[in-house]
N, C-alpha and C positions, 0 to 999 in steps of 0.2 A: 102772650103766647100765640094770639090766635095771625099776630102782623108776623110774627115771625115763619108758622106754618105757611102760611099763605105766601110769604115771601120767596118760604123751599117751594112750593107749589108750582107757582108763578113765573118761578127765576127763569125756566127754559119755553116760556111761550112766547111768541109773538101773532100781534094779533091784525098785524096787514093783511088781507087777504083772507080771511075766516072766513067760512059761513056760517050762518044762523046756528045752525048743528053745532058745529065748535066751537060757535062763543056759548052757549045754552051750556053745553061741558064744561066750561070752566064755572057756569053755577055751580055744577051739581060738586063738583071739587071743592069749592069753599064753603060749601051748606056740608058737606062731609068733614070736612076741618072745625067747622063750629061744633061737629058732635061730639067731636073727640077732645076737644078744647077744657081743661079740668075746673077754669073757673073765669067763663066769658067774660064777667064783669071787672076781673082784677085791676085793669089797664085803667079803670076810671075811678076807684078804690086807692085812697091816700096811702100810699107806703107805710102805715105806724107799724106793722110788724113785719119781721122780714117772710119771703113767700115759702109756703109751704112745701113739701114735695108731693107727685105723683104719688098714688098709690099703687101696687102692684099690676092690677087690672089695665091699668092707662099706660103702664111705664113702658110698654112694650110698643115706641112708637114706630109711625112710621109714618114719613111723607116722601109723597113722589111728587116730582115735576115735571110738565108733562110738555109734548112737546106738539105741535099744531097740527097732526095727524090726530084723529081723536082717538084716545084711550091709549096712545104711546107710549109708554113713560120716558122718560129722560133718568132720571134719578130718583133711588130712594133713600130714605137715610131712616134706619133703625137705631136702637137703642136701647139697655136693658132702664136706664132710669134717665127722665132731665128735669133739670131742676131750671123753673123760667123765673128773670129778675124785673122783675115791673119797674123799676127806678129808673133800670136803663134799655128794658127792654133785649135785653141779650139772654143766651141761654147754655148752660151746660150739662153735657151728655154722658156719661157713664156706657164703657164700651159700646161707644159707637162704628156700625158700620153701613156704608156709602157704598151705593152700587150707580156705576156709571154707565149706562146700558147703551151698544151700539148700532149702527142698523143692521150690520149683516155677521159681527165678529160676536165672541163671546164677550159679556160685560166685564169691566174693571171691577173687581173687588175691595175695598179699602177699609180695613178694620184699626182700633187703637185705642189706647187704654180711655185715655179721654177724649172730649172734643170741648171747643169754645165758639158758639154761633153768634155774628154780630146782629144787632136788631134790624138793619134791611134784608138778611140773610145773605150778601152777598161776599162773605168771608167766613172760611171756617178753618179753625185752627187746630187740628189733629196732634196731640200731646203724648206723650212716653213711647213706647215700642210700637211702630206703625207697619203693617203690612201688607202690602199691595197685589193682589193676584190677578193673573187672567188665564182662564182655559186655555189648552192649546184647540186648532179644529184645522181643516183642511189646506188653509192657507197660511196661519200663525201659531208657533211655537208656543208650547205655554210657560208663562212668566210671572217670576215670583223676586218682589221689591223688597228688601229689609231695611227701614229707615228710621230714626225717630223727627218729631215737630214737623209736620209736613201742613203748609198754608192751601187752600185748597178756593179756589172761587171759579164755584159748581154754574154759573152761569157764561163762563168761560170753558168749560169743561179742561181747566190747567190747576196743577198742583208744581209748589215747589217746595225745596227743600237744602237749607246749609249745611246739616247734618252730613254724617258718612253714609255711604247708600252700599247696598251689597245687591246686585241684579246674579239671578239663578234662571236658568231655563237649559232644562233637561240637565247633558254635564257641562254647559260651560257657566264660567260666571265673572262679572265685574264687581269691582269694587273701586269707589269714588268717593270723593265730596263734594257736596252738591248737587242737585237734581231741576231740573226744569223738564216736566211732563205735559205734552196736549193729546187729553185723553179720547178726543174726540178726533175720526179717520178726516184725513189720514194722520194717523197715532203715531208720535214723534217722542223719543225720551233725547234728551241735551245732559249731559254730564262735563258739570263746571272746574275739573279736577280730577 
């Protein structure tokens, strides 16, 4: 659990150019994810029963990734429950939702019945009824995605999708199949059909 936090953490920093200040924050972020971590030692702990879950208290996760401005965040990804698999190191989330924060726009919203996190955290796989929002504000319309299975890799800030897509904003609207989103400005949506 705690490679995988650390990986959401992680995924949106880079550390050319940091100073002392910025790299010292990415401590206090990973000394933050050990607290919250429900059973540090599992990862070195022989698989004989399968893992347990979160309890209530815990379940309500949340990590952010942060971005080399210090305390920026990039993304967060809540959760009402996940369940982490020590065998393989992957994890699954019980509506989950993914917020895509931008510098100057309102954030991307992305909610769904399930989600599937690989163990680098660099692939997340958003499963049943997915729904994608964004505020509108002075320069963009607000916008609202209805899709199912949407693949999502947060260190790219791009989601795609084979699924039927339905785009809503104010009263017009599309409908497609297939999606390729880059959710990071400048913010691009591709419709495959």
């Amino acid at each position: 659990l705690t490679c995988i936090m650390q990986g959401a953490l992680l995924a949106g920093c880079d550390t050319t150019g940091m100073t002392r200040t910025e790299q010292d924050f990415g401590n206090s972020v990973r000394n933050m994810v050990k607290m919250q971590t429900y059973n540090p030692d599992a990862s070195r702990q022989a698989a004989t029963e399968p893992p347990t879950q979160m309890d209530g208290e815990r379940a309500g996760v949340v990590l952010e990734g942060y971005r080399t401005e210090v305390g920026k965040p990039a993304h967060r990804l809540r959760a009402r429950q996940l369940r982490h698999f020590v065998d393989d190191d992957t994890a699954e989330l019980s509506e989950p939702r993914l917020t895509v924060f931008q510098d100057e726009e309102p954030p991307w919203e992305i909610g769904a019945e399930r989600a599937w996190i690989s163990a680098d955290g660099s692939l997340v796989l958003l499963s049943g009824e997915v729904l994608i929002e964004r505020e509108g504000d002075a320069n963009n319309r607000p916008m609202r995605i209805l899709t199912r299975e949407l693949r999502v890799q947060p260190e790219q800030d791009y989601a795609e999708t084979d699924e039927k897509v339905r785009v809503e904003s104010e009263s017009d609207w599309l409908v497609a199949v297939g999606m390729q989103a880059w959710l990071r400005a400048p913010n691009r949506l591709k419709f495959l059909s």
